[in-house]
C-alpha positions, 0 to 999 in steps of 0.5 A: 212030521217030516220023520214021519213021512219018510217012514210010511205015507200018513194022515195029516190034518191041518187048521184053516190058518195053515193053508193060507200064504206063502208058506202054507203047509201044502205049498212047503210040502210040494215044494220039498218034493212031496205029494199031497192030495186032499181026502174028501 
């Protein structure tokens, strides 16, 4: 995932259960410096 990100801006779909806690997916990404925006 990370490669990829660092090569191009991408498209990532993730299940409920990974936006949820402390280490959810978009918590992780922001605090590694990345920028996330939800596509409605």
């Amino acid at each position: 995932m990370e490669e990829a990100m660092k090569a191009k801006s991408i498209f990532m779909v993730v299940g409920a259960v990974h936006l949820g806690g402390d280490y959810d997916v978009i918590s992780l990404l922001c605090k590694a410096g990345y920028s996330v925006e939800p596509n409605h």
